[in-house]
N, C-alpha and C positions, 0 to 999 in steps of 0.2 A: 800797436795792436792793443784793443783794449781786453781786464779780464773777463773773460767769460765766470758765468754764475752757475752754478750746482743746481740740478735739482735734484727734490726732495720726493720722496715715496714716502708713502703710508707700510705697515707693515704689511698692506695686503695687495705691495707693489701697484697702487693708484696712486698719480701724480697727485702731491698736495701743497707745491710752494715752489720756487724759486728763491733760492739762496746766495750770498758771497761767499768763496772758497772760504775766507776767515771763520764765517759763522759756522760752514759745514767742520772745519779742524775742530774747532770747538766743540762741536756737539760728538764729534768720532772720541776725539779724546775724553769728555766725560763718560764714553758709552753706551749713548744715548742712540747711534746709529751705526748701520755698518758701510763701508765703502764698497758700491755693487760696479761703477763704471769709474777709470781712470780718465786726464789728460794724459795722455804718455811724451808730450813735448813739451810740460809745463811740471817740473820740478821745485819744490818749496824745499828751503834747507834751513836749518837750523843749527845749533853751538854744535850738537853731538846727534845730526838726524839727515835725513831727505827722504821724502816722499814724495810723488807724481800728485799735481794737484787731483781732489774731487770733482768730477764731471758729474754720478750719479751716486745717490746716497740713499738708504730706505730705513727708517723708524725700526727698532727692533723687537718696540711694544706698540701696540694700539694706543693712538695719541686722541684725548679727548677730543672732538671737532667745535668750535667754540661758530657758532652760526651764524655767519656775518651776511650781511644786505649784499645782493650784486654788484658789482662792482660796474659805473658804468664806464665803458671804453666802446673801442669804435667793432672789434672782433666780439665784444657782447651782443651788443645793440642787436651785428648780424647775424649772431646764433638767435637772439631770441624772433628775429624776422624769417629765421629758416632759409637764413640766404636768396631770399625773393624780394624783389623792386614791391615795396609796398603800395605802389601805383598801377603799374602794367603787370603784376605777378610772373615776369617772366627771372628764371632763376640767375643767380649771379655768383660769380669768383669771389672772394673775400678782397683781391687787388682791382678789382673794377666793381665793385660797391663804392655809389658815395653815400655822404650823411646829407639828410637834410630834415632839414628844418621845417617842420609841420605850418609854425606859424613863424616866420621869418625873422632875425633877428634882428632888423632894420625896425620891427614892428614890434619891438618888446619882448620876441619868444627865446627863451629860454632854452641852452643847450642842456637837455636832461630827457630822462628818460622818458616823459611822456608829452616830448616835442619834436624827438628825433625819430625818423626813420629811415632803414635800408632805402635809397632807389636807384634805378640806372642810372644813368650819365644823360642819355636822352629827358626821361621823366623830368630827372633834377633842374635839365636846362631847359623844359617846356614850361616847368611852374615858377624858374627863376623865382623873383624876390616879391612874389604877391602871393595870397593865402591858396587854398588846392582850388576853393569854389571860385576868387576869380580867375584862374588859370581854367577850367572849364573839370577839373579831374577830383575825385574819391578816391580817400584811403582804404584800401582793403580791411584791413584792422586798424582800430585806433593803437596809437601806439602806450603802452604801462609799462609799470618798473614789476619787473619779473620778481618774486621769490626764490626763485630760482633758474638757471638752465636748464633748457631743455635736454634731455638724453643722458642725465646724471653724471656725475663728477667730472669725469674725463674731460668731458665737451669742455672744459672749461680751461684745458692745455691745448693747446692748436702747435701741431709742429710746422714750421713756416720755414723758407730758405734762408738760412743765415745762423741759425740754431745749430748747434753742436751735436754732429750725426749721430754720437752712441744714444743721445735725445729719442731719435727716430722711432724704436721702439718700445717705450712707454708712453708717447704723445699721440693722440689721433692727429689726422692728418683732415682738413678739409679739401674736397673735390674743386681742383683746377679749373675743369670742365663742367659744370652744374649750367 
């Protein structure tokens, strides 16, 4: 079983990292955070200690935000597409989203942010490996590299199956059914 990772709150209880149990001990024992969620089946011990590993952890000062460029992944892309087939606008799961490739990579195009976009499974397999104009279809939005996500900070933790339940309520959750 592999370890599961910590996360990290802002002091104003908004997700802001992803951390290893090691780096969250470290920062608890400088002081620097408090322990809000436990593993209760995963014990760390030490010469003269044990403690339940950190599951959730929260900043106990307001941590300066240091402002970094989007990050691109394949759960960005479909935040910043609004979870919609940038082809046929019909809405989609974040597991039945694919990626594809505006200008196809057979053809030079580039896996980045403004050559990728959300679409169905259908869409993706009607424009296959030619550009949208000769497949016969238009991009609703051309696709760019966001400044940022949509819907503020949050949106940018997605709780998904497989994540560590006490997780559940600090992380939004995106709609199954869309």
């Amino acid at each position: 079983m592999s370890t599961p990772d910590t996360l990290v709150l802002s002091a104003g209880y908004e997700p802001v990292d992803r951390i290893s149990w090691q780096r969250a001990i470290t920062l608890w024992w400088i002081d620097k955070v408090e322990i809000i969620e436990e593993y209760g089946d995963r014990v760390i011990r030490g010469a003269d200690f044990a403690m339940s590993m950190p599951c959730v952890i929260r900043y106990k000062r307001a941590q300066r935000r240091v402002r970094r460029a989007v990050r691109f992944s394949r759960e960005n892309v479909y935040l910043r597409d609004g979870g919609r087939c940038m082809y046929c606008g019909v809405g989609l799961a974040l597991a039945s989203a694919t990626f594809d490739h505006v200008v196809p990579r057979r053809l030079g195009g580039a896996t980045s942010w403004e050559n990728v976009v959300i679409a169905c499974l259908g869409c993706n397999q009607r424009k296959g490996g030619r550009l949208p104009a000769e497949a016969g279809m238009r991009l609703l939005v051309a696709p760019v590299k966001p400044r940022r996500l949509p819907s503020g900070p949050r949106e940018r933790f997605v709780y998904a199956d497989g994540m560590p339940e006490p997780w559940k309520g600090y992380l939004s959750r995106l709609s199954r059914d869309r």
